[in-house]
C-alpha positions as CSV (number, residue, x, y, z in Angstrom):
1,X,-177.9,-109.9,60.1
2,X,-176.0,-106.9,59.1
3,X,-173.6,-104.3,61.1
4,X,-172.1,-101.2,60.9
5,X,-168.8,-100.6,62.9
6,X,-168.0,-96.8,63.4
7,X,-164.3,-96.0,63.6
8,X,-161.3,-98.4,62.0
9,X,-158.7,-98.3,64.8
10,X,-157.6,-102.1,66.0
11,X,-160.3,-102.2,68.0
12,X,-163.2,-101.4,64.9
13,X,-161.5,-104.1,63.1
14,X,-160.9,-106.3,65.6
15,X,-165.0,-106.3,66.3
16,X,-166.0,-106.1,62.8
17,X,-163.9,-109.7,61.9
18,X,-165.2,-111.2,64.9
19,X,-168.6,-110.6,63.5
20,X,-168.2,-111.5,60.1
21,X,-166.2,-114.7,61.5
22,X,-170.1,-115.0,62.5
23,X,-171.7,-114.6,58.9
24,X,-172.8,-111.1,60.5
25,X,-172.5,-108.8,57.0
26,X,-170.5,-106.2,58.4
27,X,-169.8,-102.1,57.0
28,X,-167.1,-100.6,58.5
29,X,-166.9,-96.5,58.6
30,X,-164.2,-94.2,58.7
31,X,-163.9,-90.6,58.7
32,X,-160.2,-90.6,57.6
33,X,-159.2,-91.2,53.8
34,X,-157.1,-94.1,55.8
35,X,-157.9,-96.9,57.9
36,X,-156.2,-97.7,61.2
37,X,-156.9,-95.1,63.8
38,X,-153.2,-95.2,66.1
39,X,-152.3,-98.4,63.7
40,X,-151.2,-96.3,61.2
41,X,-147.7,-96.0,59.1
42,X,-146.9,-93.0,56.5
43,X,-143.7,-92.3,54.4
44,X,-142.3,-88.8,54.9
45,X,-139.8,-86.4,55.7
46,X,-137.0,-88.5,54.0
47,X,-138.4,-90.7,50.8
48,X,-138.4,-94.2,52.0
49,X,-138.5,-93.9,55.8
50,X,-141.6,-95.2,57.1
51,X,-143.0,-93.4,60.3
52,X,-145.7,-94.7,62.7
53,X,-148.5,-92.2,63.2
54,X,-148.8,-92.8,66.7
55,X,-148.9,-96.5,68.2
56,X,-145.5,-98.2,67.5
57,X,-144.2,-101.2,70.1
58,X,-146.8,-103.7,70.3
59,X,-146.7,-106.3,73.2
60,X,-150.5,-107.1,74.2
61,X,-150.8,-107.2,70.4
62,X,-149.0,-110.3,70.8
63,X,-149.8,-111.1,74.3
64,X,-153.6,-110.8,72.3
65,X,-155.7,-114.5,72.3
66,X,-157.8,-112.8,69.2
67,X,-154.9,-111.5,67.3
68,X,-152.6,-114.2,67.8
69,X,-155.1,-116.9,67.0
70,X,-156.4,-114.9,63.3
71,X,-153.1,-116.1,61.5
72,X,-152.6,-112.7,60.2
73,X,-149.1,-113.9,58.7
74,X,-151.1,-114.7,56.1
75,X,-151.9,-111.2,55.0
76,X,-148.2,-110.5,55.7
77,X,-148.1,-109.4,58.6
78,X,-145.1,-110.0,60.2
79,X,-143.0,-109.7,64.1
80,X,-139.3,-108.3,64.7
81,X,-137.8,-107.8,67.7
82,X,-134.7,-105.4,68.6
83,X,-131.9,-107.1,70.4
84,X,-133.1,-105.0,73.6
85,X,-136.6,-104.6,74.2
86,X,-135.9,-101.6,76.8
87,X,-132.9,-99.5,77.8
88,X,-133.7,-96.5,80.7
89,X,-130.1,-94.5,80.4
90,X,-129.2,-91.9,83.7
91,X,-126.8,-88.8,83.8
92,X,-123.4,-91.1,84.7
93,X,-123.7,-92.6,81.6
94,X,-125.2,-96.3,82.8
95,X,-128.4,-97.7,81.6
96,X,-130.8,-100.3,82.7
97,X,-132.2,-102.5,80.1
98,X,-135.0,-105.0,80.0
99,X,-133.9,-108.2,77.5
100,X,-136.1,-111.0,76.2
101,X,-136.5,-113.3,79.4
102,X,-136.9,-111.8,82.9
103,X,-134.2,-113.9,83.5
104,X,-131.9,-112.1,81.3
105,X,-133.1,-108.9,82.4
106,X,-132.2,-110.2,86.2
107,X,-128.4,-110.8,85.3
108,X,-128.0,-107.3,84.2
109,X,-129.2,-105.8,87.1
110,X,-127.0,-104.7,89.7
111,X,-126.6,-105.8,93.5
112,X,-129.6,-107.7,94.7
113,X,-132.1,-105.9,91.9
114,X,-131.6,-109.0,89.5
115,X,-133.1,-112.0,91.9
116,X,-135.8,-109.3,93.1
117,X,-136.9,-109.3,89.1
118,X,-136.9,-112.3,88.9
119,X,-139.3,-112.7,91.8
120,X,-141.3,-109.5,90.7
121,X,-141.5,-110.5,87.3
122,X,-140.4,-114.1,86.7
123,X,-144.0,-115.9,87.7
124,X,-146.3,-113.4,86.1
125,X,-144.5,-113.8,82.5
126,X,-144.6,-117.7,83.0
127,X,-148.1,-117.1,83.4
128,X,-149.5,-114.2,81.3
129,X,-150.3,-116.8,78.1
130,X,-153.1,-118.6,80.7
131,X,-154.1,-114.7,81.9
132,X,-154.2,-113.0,78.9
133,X,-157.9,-113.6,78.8
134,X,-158.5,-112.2,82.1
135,X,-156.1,-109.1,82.1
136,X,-157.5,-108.2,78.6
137,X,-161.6,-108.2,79.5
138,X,-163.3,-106.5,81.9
139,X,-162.5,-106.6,85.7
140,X,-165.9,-106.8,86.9
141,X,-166.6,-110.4,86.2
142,X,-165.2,-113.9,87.7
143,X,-161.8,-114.3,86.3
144,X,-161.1,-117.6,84.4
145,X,-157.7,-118.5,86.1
146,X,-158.6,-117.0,89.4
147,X,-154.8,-117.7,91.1
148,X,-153.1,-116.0,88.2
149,X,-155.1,-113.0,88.3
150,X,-154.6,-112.6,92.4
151,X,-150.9,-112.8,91.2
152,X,-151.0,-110.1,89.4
153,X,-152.9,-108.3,91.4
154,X,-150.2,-108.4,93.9
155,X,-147.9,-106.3,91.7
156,X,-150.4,-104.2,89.7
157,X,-152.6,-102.6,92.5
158,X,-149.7,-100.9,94.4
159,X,-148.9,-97.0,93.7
160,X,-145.7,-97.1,91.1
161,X,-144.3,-94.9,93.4
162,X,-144.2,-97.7,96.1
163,X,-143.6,-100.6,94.2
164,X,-140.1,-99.0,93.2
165,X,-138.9,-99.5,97.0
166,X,-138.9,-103.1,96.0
167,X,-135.6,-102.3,93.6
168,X,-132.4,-101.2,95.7
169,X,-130.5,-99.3,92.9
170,X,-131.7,-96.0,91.2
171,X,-131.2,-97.6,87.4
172,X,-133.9,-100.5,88.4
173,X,-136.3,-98.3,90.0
174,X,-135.8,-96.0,87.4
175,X,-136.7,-98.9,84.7
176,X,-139.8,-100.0,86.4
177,X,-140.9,-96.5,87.1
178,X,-140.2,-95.9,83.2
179,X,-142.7,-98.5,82.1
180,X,-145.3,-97.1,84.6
181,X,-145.2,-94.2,83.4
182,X,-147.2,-95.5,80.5
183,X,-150.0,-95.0,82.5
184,X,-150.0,-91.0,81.7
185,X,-151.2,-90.6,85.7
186,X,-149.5,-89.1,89.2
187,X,-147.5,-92.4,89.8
188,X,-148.7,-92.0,93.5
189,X,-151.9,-92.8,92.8
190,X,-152.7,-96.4,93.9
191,X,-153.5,-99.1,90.4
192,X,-150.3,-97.3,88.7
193,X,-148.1,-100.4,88.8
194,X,-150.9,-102.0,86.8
195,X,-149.4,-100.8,82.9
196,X,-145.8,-102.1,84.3
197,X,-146.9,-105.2,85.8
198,X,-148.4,-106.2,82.3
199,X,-145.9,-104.6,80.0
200,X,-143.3,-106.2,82.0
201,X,-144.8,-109.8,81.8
202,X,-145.9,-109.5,78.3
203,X,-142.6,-108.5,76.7
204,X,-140.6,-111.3,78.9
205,X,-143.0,-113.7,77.6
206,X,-143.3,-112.5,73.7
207,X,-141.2,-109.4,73.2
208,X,-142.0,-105.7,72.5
209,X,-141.8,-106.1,68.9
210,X,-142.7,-103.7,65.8
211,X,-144.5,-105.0,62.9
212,X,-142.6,-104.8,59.7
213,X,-143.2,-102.2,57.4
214,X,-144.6,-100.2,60.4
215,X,-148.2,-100.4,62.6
216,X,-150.0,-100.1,59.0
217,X,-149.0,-103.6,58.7
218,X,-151.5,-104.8,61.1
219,X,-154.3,-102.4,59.8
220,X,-153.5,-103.8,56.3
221,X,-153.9,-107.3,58.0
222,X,-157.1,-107.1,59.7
223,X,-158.6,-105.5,56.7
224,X,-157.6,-108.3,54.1
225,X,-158.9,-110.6,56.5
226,X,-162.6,-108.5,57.0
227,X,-162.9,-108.7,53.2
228,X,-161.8,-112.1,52.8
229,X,-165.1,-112.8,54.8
230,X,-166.7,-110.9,53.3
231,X,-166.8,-107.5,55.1
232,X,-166.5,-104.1,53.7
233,X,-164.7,-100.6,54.7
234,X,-165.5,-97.2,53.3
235,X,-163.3,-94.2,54.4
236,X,-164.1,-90.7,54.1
237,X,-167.0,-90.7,55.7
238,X,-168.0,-88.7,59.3
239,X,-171.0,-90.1,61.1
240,X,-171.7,-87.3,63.6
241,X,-175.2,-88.7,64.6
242,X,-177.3,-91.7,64.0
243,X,-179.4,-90.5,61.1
244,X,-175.8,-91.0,59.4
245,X,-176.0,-94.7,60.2
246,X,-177.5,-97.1,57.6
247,X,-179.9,-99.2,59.0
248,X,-178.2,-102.2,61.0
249,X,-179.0,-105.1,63.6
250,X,-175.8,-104.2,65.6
251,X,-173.2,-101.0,65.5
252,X,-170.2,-100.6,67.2
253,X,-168.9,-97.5,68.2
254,X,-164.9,-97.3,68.5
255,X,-165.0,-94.1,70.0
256,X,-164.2,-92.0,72.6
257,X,-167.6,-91.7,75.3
258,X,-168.0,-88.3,74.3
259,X,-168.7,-89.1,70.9
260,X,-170.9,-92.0,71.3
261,X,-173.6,-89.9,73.3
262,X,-173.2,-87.4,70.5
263,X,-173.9,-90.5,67.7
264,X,-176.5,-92.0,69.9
265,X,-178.1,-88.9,70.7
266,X,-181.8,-88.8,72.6
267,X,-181.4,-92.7,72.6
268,X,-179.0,-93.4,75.4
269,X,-180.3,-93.5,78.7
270,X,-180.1,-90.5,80.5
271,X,-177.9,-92.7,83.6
272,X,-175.6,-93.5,80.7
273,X,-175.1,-90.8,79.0
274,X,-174.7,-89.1,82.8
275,X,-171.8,-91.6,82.5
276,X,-170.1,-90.7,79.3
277,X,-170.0,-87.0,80.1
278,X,-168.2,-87.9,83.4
279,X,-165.5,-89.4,81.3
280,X,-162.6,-87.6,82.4
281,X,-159.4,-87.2,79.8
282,X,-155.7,-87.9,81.1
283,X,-152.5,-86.0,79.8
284,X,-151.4,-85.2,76.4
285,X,-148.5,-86.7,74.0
286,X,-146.7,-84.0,71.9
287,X,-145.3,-86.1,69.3
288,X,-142.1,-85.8,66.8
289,X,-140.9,-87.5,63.9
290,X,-137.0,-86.9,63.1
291,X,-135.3,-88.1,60.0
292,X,-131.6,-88.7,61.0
293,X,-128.5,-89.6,59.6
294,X,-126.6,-92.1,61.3
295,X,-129.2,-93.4,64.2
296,X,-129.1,-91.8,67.9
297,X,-125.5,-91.2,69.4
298,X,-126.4,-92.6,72.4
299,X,-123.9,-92.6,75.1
300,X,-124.3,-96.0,76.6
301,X,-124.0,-98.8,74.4
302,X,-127.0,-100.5,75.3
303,X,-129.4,-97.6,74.3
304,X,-128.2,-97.7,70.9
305,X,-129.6,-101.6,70.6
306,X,-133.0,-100.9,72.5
307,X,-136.0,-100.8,70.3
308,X,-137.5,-98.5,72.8
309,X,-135.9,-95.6,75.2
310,X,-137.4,-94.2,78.1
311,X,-135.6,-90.8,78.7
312,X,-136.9,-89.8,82.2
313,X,-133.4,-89.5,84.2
314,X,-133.7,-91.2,87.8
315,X,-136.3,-92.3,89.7
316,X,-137.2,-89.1,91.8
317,X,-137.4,-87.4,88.2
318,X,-139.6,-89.6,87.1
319,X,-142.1,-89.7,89.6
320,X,-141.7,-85.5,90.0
321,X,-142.4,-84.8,86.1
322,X,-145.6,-87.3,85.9
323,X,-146.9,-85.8,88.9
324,X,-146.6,-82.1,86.9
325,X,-148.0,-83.2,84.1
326,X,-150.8,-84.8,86.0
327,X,-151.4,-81.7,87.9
328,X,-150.8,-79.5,84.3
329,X,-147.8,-77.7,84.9
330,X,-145.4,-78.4,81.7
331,X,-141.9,-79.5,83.0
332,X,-139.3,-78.6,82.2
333,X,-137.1,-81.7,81.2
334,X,-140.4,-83.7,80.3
335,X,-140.5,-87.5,80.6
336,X,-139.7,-88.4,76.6
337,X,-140.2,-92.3,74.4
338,X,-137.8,-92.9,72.0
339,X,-139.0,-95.7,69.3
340,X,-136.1,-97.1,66.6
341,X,-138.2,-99.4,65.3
342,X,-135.7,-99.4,62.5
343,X,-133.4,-101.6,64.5
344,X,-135.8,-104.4,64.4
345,X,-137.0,-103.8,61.0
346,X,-134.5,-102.0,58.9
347,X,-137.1,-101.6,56.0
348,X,-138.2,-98.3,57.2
349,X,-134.5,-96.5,56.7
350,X,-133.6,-94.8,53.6
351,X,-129.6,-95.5,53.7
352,X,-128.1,-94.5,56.3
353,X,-131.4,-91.8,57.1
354,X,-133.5,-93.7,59.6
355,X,-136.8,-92.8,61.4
356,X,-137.1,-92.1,64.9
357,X,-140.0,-92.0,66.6
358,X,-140.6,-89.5,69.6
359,X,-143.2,-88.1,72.3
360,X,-143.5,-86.5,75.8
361,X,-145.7,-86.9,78.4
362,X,-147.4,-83.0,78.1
363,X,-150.5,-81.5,80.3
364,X,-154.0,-82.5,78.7
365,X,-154.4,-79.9,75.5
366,X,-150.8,-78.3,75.9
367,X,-150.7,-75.4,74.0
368,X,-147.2,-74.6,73.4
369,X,-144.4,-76.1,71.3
370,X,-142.2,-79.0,73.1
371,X,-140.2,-79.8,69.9
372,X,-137.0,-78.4,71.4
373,X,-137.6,-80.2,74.9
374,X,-137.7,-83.3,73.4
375,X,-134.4,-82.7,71.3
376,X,-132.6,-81.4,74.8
377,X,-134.4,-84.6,76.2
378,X,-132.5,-86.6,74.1
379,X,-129.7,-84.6,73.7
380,X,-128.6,-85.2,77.6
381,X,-128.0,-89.2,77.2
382,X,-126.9,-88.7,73.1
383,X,-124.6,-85.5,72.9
384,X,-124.5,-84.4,69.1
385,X,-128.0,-85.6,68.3
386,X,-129.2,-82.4,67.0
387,X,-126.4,-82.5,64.7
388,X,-127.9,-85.6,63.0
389,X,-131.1,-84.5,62.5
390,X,-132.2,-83.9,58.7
391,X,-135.4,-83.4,59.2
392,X,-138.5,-83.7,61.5
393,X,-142.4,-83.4,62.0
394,X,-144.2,-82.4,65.1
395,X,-147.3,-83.0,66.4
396,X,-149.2,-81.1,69.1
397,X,-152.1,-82.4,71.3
398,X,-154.4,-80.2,69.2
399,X,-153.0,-81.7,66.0
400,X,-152.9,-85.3,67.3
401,X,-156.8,-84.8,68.3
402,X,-157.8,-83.4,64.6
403,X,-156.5,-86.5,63.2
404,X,-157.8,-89.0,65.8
405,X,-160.9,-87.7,67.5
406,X,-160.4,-90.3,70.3
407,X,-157.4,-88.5,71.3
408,X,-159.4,-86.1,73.3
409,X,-157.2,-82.9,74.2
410,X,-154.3,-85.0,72.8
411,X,-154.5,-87.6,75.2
412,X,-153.6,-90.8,73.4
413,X,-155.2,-93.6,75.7
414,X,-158.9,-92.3,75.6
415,X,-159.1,-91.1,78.7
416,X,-157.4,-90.7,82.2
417,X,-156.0,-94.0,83.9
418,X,-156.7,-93.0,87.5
419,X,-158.2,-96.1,89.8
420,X,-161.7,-95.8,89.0
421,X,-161.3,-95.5,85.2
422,X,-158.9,-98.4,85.5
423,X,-161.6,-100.5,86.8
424,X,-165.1,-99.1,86.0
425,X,-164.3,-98.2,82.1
426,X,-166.5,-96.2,81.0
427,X,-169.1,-96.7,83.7
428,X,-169.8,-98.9,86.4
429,X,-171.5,-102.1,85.0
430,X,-170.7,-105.3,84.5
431,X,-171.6,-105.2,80.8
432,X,-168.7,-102.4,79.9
433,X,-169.5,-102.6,76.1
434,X,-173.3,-101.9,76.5
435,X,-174.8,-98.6,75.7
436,X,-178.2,-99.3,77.2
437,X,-179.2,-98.6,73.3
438,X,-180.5,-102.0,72.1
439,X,-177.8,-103.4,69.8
440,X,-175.3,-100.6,70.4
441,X,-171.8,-101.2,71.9
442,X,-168.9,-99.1,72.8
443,X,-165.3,-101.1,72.2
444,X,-162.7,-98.4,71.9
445,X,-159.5,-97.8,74.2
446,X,-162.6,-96.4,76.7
447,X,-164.0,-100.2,77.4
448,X,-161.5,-102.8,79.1
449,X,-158.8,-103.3,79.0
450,X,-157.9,-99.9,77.4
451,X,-155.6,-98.5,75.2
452,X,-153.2,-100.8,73.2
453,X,-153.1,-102.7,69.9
454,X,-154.7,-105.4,70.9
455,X,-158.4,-105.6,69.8
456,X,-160.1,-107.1,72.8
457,X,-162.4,-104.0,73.0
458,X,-163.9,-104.5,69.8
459,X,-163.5,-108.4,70.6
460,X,-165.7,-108.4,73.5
461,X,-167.9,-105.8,72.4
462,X,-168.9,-108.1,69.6
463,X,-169.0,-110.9,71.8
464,X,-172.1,-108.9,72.9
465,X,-173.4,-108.3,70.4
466,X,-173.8,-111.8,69.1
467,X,-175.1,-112.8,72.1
468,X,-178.2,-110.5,71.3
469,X,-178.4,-111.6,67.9
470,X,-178.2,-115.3,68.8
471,X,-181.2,-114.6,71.9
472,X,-183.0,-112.5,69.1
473,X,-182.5,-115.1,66.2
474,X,-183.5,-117.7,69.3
475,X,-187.0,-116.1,69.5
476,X,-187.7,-115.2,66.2
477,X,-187.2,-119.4,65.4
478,X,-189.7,-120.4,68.2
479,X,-192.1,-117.7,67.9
C-alpha cells in the first residue's frame, strides 16, 4: 500500500507516521525548500538568534495522545517551560499572570478571582489528560469520557464576552479574555470561550512550553521518525492538481479547503466541493521579528518572566479591538502576542541579543504596515523598548500567505472560528476528514480540532484512511 501526503505542516507529518507506523509506504510533498508548514525555526537578523516562523508556545502539542505517545525525545526533541506561562500587564502597571497549576494561578489573583479559578479551571485541568481524545477529534461523534466533555462544555460554549462576568477584577477578566482572543473572532459570538477553556486546562496540566532550539525542533522530530520507518519527504515540489500526484492507494491533503477542490479537481463531489468554497477565512496576523538587546523592559516584574504576553490593555479593550478586527476596521492600539521563548530556552539568544517574537490581531488580508503599532503596543507596558531594538523582520498577511498557502489572506488558523466552523469543520458530516474522493482525506488546521501543533488532523485523517485500506485489503483476501 503506498501514500502520498501533500503538505509537511504537523499535521502532514503527523498522518504520514501514523501510516507508515502501519507498513503503508508513505511520500510526503512539499512545495517549500523546508519542511514544517507553521513548525518552522530560521536564524536571522542577529547571527545565532533563532526565530519561529510562525507557531511558537505549544500546549495541545503536549496535551497531544499521538505526539506525546511517539517518544520524540529520541530524535531530540526536547520541552522548556518559562517560569510564567502567561502574564496580561494593564496601564497602572499591575499584571495578571497564569503559573503552572491553576492553583498557583488562583493565589495570585486578587479578591474572590483566585477560588473562582480554581472552580473555573481547577476540574477541567485535572481532567484534560482522560479528554484529550475527545477535545482533539471531531465533535460530531459519541465522546469517549462523556462527563468530562459536558464539563467542558460548560465553560467553552459561552460567548468570551460573558464568561468574563465570572471574574470580579479587570486584571482576571482581562487574562481570560486574553487567551480567548486566540480564537481570532467577535468575542461576543457564542463557542468563543472554547480556545480559553482548552488553553487554560492544557497549560495547568502540562505547561505552555517552547521546544528547544525553536518549533523546527518538532518538524526535525517527526521527520527522523517518518524515515526511520521508512517514509520519505521531497521538498520543492507544488502539486497544483492531481495529475501532479504519483499514483497512490491513499493521499492526504494538509491544506486549506480551497486548495483541495483545486488538487482534487472534477473528482470531488459537487455537495463537497459546494462545501469547500463556503469555507469562510477569519482575521489576519501581521507578524514581527525584533532582535533586541537586553530582553523587553517590561514594567511589571512578572511580564519580564512570562514566556508569553498578551498586550491587549483591560477587558473592555479587548473585547472592542477583536470585535474591529472581526468586522475589518484596523484598530488602532491592536490586540498584540509577545513570545520570549528565549526565557525558556536560552539557546536562541546571541549574548545579550535575544529574539522576540511578535504579532497582531489585523483584518483578513490587511494591507497596510502595523510594524509601528505593534512597537507602540509594546512600548505602553515597556517604556524604552524601541530603544533596544537592533533589528527586526516583518511580515504582512500577504507575505505570511506566500509562504504558507494555508494562511488564506494571512489568517493563520485556516479559516474563521465562528460557531459553525467550530463544530462542522469543514462541512457538515460526521466523517470531517473525507473528501467523498475514494481514498482522499483532508487533515489540516481545516478538520477538527483545528489549528495548533498537535497533529490530530493528520492523526485522524489517517485513521481513515487505514480503515479503507484494511476493508479494501479485507475483500481483496476473500474475493
Amino acid at each position: 500500500m503506498t501514500a502520498v501526503v501533500v503538505g509537511s505542516g504537523p499535521n502532514g507529518l503527523a498522518g504520514a507516521v501514523r501510516l507508515a507506523q502501519h507498513g503503508v509506504e508513505v511520500t510526503v510533498l512539499e512545495a517549500s525548500d523546508r519542511l514544517g508548514g507553521g513548525a518552522r525555526t530560521t536564524e536571522k537578523l542577529v547571527a545565532g538568534t533563532l526565530h519561529d516562523e510562525c507557531s511558537a508556545v505549544h500546549p495541545t502539542a503536549v496535551l497531544s495522545p499521538f505526539l506525546r505517545n511517539l517518544g520524540l525525545e529520541r530524535y531530540g526533541l526536547r520541552w522548556r517551560h518559562p517560569e510564567v506561562m502567561l502574564a496580561h500587564p494593564l496601564d497602572d502597571g499591575t499584571a495578571a499572570v497564569m503559573r503552572g497549576t491553576a492553583e498557583e494561578t488562583a493565589a495570585g489573583l486578587p479578591g474572590e478571582d483566585g477560588e473562582r479559578w480554581l472552580k473555573a479551571f481547577g476540574p477541567l485541568a485535572a481532567h484534560v489528560e482522560s479528554a484529550a481524545d475527545d477535545l482533539l477529534g471531531s465533535l460530531l461523534r459519541w465522546p469517549s469520557h462523556p462527563v468530562h466533555l459536558a464539563r467542558f462544555g460548560l465553560r467553552a460554549a459561552p460567548p468570551a464576552a460573558l464568561m468574563r462576568r465570572w471574574w470580579r477584577s479587570p486584571a482576571t477578566q482581562s487574562l481570560f479574555l486574553g487567551v480567548a482572543a486566540h480564537v481570532m473572532h467577535d468575542l461576543h459570538a457564542p463557542m468563543t470561550s472554547s480556545v480559553a477553556a482548552m488553553l487554560i486546562a492544557a497549560g495547568h496540566r502540562f505547561g505552555w512550553p517552547v521546544a528547544e532550539g525553536g518549533s523546527q525542533a518538532i518538524t526535525d522530530a517527526l521527520t527522523a521518525l517518518l524515515r526511520d520507518l521508512g517514509g520519505k519527504t521531497v521538498t520543492g515540489t507544488k502539486v497544483e492538481s492531481s495529475s501532479d500526484l504519483p499514483d497512490a492507494d491513499v493521499v492526504l491533503l494538509d491544506t486549506a479547503p480551497s486548495a483541495a477542490a483545486r488538487i482534487l479537481g472534477d473528482r470531488l463531489p459537487p455537495r463537497v466541493r459546494r462545501a469547500y468554497g463556503r469555507w469562510r477565512h477569519g482575521p489576519a496576523a501581521f507578524k514581527v521579528d525584533f532582535a533586541v538587546r537586553g530582553g523587553v523592559p517590561w514594567s511589571n516584574a512578572g511580564c519580564g518572566a512570562a514566556g508569553t504576553v498578551h498586550l491587549g490593555g483591560g477587558p473592555d479593550e479587548v473585547l472592542r479591538t477583536a470585535r474591529e478586527v472581526h468586522r475589518g476596521t484596523m484598530p488602532a492600539a491592536p490586540f498584540v502576542l509577545v513570545g520570549q521563548q528565549y526565557l525558556a530556552d536560552p539557546s536562541r539568544s546571541a549574548g545579550d541579543v535575544h529574539p522576540v517574537w511578535a504579532y497582531a490581531h489585523v483584518p483578513r488580508g490587511h494591507a497596510g504596515d502595523a510594524t509601528a503599532a505593534i512597537v507602540d503596543q509594546i512600548e505602553r507596558f515597556a517604556p524604552g523598548f524601541g530603544e533596544r531594538i537592533v533589528a527586526h523582520s516583518a511580515k504582512d498577511p500577504a507575505e505570511l500567505e506566500r509562504g504558507n498557502p494555508n494562511y488564506v489572506g494571512g489568517n493563520i488558523l485556516t479559516g474563521a472560528n465562528d460557531p459553525l466552523q467550530l463544530v462542522f469543520r469543514p462541512r457538515l458530516t460526521p466523517h470531517s476528514y473525507d473528501t467523498g474522493v475514494p481514498g482522499a482525506y483532508l487533515c489540516s488546521a481545516a478538520t477538527p480540532p483545528g489549528a495548533g501543533v498537535h497533529g490530530m488532523g493528520g492523526y485522524h485523517a489517517a485513521g481513515r484512511a487505514l480503515a479503507t485500506l484494511g476493508t479494501r485489503a479485507g475483500r481483496t483476501t476473500t474475493s
